[in-house]
DOFI-870920 format. One record per residue (C-alpha): residue in three letters; x, y, z. Coordinates in steps of 0.02 Angstrom, whole numbers, padded with zeros to 5 digits, always signed. Example, Ala and Ser with C-alpha at 12.3 -4.5 7.8 and 13.67 -1.06 7.14 Angstrom:
BEGIN
ALA+00615-00225+00390
SER+00684-00053+00357
//
This chain:
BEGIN
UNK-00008-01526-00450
UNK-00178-01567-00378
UNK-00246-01434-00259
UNK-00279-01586-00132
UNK-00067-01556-00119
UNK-00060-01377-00094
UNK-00217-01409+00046
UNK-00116-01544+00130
UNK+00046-01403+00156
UNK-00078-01272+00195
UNK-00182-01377+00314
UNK-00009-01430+00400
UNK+00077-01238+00396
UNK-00105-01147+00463
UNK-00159-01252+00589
UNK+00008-01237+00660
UNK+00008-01037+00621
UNK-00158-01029+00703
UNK-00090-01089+00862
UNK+00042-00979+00867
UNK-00062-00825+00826
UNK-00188-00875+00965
UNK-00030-00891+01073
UNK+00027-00722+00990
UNK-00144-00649+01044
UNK-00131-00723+01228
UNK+00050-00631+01206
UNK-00020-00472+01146
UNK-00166-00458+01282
UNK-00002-00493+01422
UNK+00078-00322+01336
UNK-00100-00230+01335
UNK-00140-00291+01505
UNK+00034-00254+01580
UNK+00126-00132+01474
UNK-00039-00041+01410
UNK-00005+00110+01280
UNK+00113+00227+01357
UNK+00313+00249+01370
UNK+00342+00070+01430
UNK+00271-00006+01300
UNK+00327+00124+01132
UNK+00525+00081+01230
UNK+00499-00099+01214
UNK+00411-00116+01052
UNK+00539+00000+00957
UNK+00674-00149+01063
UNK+00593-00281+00982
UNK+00586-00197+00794
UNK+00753-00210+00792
UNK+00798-00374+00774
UNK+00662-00410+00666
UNK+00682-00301+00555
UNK+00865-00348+00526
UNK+00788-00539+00526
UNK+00680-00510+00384
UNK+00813-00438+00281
UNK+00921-00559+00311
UNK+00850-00719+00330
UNK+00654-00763+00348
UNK+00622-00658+00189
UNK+00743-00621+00068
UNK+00866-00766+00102
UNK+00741-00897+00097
UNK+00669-00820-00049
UNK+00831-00835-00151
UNK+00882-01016-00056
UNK+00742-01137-00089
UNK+00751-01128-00260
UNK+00920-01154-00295
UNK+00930-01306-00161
UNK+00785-01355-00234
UNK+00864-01333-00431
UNK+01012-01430-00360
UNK+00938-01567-00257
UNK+00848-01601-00436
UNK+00982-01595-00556
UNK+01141-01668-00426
UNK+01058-01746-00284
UNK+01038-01703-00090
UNK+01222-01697-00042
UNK+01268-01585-00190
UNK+01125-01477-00115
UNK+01168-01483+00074
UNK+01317-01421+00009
UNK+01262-01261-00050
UNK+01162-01242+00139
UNK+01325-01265+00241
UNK+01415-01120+00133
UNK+01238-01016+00158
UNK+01252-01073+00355
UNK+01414-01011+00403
UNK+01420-00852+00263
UNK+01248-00794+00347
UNK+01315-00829+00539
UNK+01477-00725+00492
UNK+01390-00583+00431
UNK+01257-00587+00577
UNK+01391-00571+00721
UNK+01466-00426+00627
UNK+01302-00347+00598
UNK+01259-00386+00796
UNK+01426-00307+00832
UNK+01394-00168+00753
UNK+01209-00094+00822
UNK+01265-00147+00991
UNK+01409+00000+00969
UNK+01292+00125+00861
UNK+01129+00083+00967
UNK+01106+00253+01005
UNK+01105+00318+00846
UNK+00995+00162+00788
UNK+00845+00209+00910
UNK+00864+00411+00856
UNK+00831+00340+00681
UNK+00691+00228+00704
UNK+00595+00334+00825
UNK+00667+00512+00806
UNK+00527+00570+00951
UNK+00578+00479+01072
UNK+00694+00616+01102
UNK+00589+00736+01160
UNK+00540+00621+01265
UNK+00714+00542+01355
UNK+00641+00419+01484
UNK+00568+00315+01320
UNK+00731+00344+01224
UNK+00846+00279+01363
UNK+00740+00126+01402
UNK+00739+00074+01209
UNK+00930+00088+01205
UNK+00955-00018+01326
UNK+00816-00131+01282
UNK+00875-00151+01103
UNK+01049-00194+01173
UNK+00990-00345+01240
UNK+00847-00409+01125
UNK+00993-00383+00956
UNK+01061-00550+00995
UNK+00916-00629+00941
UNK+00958-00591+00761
UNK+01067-00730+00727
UNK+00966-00851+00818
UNK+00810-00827+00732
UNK+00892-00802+00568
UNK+00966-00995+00576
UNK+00824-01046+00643
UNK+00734-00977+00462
UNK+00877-01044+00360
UNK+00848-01243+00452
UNK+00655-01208+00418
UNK+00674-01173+00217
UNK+00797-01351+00200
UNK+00648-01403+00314
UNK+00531-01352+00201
UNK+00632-01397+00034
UNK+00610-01575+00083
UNK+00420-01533+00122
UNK+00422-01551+00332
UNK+00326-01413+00351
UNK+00286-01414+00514
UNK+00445-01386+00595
UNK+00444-01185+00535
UNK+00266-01163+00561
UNK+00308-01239+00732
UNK+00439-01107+00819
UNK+00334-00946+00816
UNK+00252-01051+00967
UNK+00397-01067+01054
UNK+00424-00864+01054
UNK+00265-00830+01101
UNK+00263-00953+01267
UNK+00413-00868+01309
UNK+00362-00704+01276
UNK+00199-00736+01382
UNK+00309-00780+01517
UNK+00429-00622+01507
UNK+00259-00527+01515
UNK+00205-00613+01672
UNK+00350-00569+01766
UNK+00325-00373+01726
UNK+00241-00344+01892
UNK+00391-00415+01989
UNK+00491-00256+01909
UNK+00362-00133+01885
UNK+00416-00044+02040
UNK+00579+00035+01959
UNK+00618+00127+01789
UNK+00563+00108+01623
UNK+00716-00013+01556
UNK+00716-00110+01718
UNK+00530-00147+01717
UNK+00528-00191+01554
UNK+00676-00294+01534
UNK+00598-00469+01575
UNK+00518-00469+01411
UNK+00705-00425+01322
UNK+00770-00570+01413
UNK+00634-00677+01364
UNK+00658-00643+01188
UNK+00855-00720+01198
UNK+00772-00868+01282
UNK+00651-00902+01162
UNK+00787-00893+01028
UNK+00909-01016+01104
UNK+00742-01155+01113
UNK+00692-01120+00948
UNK+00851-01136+00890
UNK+00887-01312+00985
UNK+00725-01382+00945
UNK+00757-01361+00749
UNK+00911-01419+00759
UNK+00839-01593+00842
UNK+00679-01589+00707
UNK+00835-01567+00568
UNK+00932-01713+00621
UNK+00780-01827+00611
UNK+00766-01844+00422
UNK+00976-01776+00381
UNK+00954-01610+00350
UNK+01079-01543+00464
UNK+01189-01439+00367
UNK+01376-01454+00432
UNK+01484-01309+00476
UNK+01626-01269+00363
UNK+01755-01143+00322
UNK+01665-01004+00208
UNK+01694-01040+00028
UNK+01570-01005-00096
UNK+01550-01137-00241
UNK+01451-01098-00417
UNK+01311-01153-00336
UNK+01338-01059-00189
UNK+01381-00879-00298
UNK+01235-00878-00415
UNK+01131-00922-00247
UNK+01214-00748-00175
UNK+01183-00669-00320
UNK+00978-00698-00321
UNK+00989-00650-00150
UNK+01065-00466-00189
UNK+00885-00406-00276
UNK+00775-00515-00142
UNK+00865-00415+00017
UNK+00847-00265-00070
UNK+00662-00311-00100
UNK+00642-00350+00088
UNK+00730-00219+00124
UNK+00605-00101+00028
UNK+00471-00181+00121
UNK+00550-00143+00287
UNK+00575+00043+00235
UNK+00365+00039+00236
UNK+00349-00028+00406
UNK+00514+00116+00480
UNK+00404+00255+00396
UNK+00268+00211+00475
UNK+00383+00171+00646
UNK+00465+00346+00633
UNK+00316+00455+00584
UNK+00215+00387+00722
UNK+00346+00432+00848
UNK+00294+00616+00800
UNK+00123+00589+00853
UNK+00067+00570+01008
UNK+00131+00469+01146
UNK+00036+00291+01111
UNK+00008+00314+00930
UNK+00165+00149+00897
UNK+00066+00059+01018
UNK-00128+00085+00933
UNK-00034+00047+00775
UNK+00063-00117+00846
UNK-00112-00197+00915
UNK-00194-00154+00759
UNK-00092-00221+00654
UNK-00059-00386+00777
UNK-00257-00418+00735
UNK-00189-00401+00536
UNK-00074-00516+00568
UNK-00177-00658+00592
UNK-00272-00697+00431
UNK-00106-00614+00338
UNK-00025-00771+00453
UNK-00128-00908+00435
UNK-00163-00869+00267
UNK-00035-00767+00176
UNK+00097-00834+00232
UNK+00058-00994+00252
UNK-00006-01023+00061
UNK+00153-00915+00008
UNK+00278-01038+00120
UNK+00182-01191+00038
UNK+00179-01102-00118
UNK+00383-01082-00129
UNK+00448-01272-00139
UNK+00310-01305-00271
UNK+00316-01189-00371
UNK+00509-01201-00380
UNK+00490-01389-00430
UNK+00360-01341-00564
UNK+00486-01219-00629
UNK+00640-01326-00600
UNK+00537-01460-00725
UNK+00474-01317-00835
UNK+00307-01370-00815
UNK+00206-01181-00827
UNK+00040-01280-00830
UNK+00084-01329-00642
UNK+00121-01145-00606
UNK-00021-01096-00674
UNK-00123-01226-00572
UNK-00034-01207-00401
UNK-00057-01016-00432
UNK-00238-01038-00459
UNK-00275-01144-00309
UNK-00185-01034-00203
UNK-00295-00890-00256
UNK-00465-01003-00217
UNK-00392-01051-00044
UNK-00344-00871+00010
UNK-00497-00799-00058
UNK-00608-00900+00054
UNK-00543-00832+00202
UNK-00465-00684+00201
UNK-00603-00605+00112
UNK-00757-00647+00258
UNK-00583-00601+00371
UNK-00581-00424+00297
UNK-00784-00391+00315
UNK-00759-00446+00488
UNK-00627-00320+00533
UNK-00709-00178+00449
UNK-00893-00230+00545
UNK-00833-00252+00709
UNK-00671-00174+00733
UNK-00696-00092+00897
UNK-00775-00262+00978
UNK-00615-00360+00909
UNK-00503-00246+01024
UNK-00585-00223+01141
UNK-00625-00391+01178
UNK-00434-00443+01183
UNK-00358-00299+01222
UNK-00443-00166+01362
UNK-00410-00227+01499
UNK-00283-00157+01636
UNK-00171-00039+01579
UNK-00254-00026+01403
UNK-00416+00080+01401
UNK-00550+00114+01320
UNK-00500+00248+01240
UNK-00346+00159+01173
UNK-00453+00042+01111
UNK-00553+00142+01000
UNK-00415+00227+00912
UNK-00342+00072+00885
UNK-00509+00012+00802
UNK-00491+00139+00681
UNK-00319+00091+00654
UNK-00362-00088+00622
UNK-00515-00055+00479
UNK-00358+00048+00405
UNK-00255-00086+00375
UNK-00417-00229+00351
UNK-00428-00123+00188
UNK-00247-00182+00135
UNK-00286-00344+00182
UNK-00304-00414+00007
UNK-00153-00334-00057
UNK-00077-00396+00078
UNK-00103-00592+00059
UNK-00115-00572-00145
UNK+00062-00501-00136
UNK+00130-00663-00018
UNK+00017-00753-00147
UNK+00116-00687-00318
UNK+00271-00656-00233
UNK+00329-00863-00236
UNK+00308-00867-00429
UNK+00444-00722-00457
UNK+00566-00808-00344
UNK+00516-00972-00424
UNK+00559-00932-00573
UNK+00735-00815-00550
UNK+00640-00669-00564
UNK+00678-00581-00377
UNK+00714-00422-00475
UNK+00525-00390-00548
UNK+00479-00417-00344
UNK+00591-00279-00316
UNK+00552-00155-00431
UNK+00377-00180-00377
UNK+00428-00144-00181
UNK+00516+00000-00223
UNK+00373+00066-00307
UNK+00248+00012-00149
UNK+00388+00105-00044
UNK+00371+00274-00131
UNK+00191+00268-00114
UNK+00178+00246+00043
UNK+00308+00365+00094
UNK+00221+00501+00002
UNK+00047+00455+00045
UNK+00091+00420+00248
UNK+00170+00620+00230
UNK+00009+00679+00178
UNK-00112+00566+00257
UNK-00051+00573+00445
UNK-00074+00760+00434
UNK-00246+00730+00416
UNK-00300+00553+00520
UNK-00157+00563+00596
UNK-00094+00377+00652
UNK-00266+00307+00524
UNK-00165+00406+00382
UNK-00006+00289+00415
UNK-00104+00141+00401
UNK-00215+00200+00260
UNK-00054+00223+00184
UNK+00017+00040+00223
UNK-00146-00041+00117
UNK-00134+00067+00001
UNK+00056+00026-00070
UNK-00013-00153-00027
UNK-00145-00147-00151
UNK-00052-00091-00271
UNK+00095-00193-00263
UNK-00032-00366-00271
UNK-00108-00263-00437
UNK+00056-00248-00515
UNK+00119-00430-00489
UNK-00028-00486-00532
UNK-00049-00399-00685
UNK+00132-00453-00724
UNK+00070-00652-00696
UNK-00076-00619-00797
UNK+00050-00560-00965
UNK+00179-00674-00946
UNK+00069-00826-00951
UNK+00103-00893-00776
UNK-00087-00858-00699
UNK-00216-00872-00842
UNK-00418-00921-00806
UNK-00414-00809-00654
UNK-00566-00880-00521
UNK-00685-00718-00542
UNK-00823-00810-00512
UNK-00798-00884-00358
UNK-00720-00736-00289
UNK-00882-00648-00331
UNK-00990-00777-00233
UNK-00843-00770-00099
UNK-00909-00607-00077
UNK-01088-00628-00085
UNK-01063-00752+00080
UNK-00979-00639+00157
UNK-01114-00462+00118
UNK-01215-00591+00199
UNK-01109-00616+00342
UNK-01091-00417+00356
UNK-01260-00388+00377
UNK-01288-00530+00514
UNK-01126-00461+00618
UNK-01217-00281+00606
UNK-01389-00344+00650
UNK-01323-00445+00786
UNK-01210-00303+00853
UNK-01361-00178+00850
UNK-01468-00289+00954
UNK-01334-00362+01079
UNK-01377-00327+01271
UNK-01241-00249+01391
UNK-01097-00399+01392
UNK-00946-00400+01434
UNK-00819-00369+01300
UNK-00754-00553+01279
UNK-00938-00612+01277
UNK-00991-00490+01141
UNK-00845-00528+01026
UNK-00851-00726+01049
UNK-01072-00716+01016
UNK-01013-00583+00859
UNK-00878-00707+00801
UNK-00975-00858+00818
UNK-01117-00774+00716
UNK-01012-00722+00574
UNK-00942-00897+00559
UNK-01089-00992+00536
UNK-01186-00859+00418
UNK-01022-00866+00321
UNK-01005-01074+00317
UNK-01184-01078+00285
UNK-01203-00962+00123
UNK-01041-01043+00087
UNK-01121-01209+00079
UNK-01272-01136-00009
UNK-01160-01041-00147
UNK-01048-01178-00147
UNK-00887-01103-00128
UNK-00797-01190-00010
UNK-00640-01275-00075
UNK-00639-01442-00082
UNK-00570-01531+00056
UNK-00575-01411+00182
UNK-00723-01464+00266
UNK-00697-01657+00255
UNK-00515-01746+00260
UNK-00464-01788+00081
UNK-00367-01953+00036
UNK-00226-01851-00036
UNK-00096-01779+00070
UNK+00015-01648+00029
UNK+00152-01677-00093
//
């Protein structure tokens, strides 16, 4: 396993990610711009948790977690149709249990929203308007959550595009839903929000038809059948039991923080949401991107029993995440406040929003690391049959942010939830890693170039703080496209001086992806 093969898969899954974050960002500066920080926007946001929350647990997470390697195990040992096999029992099992799960918040909605964002009651216009909001975004849980299943047999059979490829697809549609606010904004909450709820169905349905078509391109269509579950198909279920109850650990970090900072003021969901949208981007392009390339090859490595392949995909891996999201935290933590406020206050967002949310933001830039090592180690557990050691470990990030968000928020208030977050993200990458490290699966860790990864990037510190001190009175775009074009070439250049840029990235290698 050369690292010219994990670059290829990367290369293909970020620069695809990247557009959809930039698109996520054009989405996100619609909601600052037209929903701002108040009611409006804590109603819709809670809306939009829900089905993603129940698509993480279901599908994008823990089911494609447990399913690549056993198609992959299969496709090995029995061939492709022995393994499309196991996918059509996965298809209609997971569509079964979606419609009942639909069925079922639609009825108990009410008593859904009073969980995740117990004050909104005091404050009934919000609660209302996120009732009815989540009523109509639910839908889109089965959508998405086939849509995640076609992109793992997508991804088993290395076309890694066509996952990377549908978060753009939500985001032009969610762009649109936010354009058509001011048409409504003259009635109530629900009503003037509810072009972005429909927008959200919409973007399902394309995503959903424009997998299928990428799907029947190469065969990978799985067929609809009457639920039966083979073998194959019930030791698949039962790696799936420990991975759902890992994502479901992980989804219990992101409610605490949802219900606690419904407590706080009104606005504190919405600092927290745009703060952690700017996360999102290097923990996208990065994170998950490495981890989603990381999956299919490290499950062939296993499936051959070939640990020095492990050990060298791991490796790599580690080299290409450290070069960027370390220079990406140093940037967040610099220039926080420029980063919002040069996407975000505008309109209905303010300036004041902006620089509580900055705070939030260098919050969760310290988690960072934690953040993409754990999508980084993660892969190897599931690799290798091991979901269970993920979940211990997400149980244990779970408690400690529970008990730290308790005591924190009563002190920075919405900074304490976030401190929280990166906390139980650092040490849940600490843990895994330290579990890789004794069982033999990530030996001759790269310490020294993550040291002169960080040298570059001290070096782009100090130039982003020397430039921001000296800066004339710009507008806020201006100042955070001069500070971001800055940082990048001070970074590339002690880069090139310290020579730490992996090989390849700079220059198109002869290798492609395997």
């Amino acid at each position: 396993m050369s690292q010219h093969s994990l670059l290829g898969a990367f290369r293909q899954i970020g620069l695809l990610t990247g557009m959809s974050r930039i698109l996520g960002f054009g989405r996100d500066v619609a909601f600052a711009t037209f929903l701002g920080a108040g009611p409006l926007a804590d109603a819709f946001l809670v809306a939009l948790k829900l089905p993603n929350m129940f698509r993480r647990l279901s599908a994008e997470g823990a089911l494609t977690n447990a399913f690549v390697p056993s198609f992959s195990k299969i496709r090995a040992a029995d061939g492709h149709d022995a393994a499309m096999r196991l996918a059509a029992e996965v298809q209609i099992v997971l569509t079964l249990v979606l419609l009942v799960i639909v069925g079922l918040a639609e009825f108990f909605m009410v008593d859904l929203v009073g969980l995740l964002a117990p004050g909104f009651v005091a404050t009934p216009e919000r609660f209302t308007a996120a009732v009815a909001l989540g009523r109509v975004t639910m839908p889109y849980l089965p959508l998405i959550s086939l849509v995640a299943l076609w992109s793992a047999i997508a991804n088993a059979h290395d076309h890694f595009a066509a996952g990377a490829i549908m978060p753009v697809f939500f985001n032009l549609c969610l762009i649109a839903g936010a354009m058509a606010l001011p048409v409504m904004a003259a009635g109530e909450v629900v009503t003037s929000a509810m072009p972005l709820a429909v927008a959200l169905l919409v973007a399902g349905v394309i995503q959903l038809a424009v997998m299928f078509a990428i799907l029947r391109r190469f065969g990978g269509t799985p067929v609809w059948i009457w639920p039966r579950l083979s073998a194959a198909g019930r030791t698949m279920w039962r790696k799936f039991t420990p991975a759902a109850l890992a994502a479901t650990a992980m989804q219990v970090n992101m409610l605490v923080d949802l219900i606690l900072a419904s407590l706080l003021p009104v606005g504190a969901i919405s600092w927290l949401y745009y703060a952690d949208r700017i996360v999102q981007l290097p923990l996208g392009i990065i994170g998950i991107a490495l981890g989603t390339a990381l999956l299919p090859k490290l499950s062939k490595a296993e499936a051959a029993q070939d640990q020095a392949s492990v050990n060298a995909i791991l490796n790599d891996g580690i080299g290409l995440g450290g070069f960027f999201v370390i220079p990406a935290v140093t940037a967040m933590i610099c220039i926080a406040e420029p980063i919002i406020s040069g996407l975000f206050a505008y309109g209905a967002f303010s300036t004041a929003d902006a620089v509580v949310t900055a705070l939030a933001l260098q919050a969760y830039a310290l988690g960072l690391l934690g953040f993409v090592a754990t999508r980084l180690f993660q892969p190897a557990f599931y690799a290798a049959g091991q979901p269970t050691t993920v979940l211990k470990v997400s149980l244990c990030a779970v408690l400690v942010n529970i008990a730290g968000s308790l005591f924190l928020m009563r002190i920075f208030g919405h900074v304490g939830l976030a401190i929280a977050t990166s906390f139980s993200g650092i040490m849940a990458a600490l843990i895994l890693g330290i579990l890789l490290v004794r069982s033999g699966k990530l030996v001759q860790m790269p310490f020294a170039l993550l040291g002169r990864l960080c040298l570059a990037s001290a070096f782009m510190a100090a130039s982003l703080l020397g430039t921001r001190q000296v800066m004339p009175d710009l507008p806020n775009a201006l100042v955070l496209v001069l500070l971001v074009g800055v940082g990048a070439v001070i970074y590339i250049a002690a880069s090139v001086v310290l020579k730490t840029i992996p090989d390849g990235i700079l220059r198109r290698t002869t290798s492609r992806g395997a």
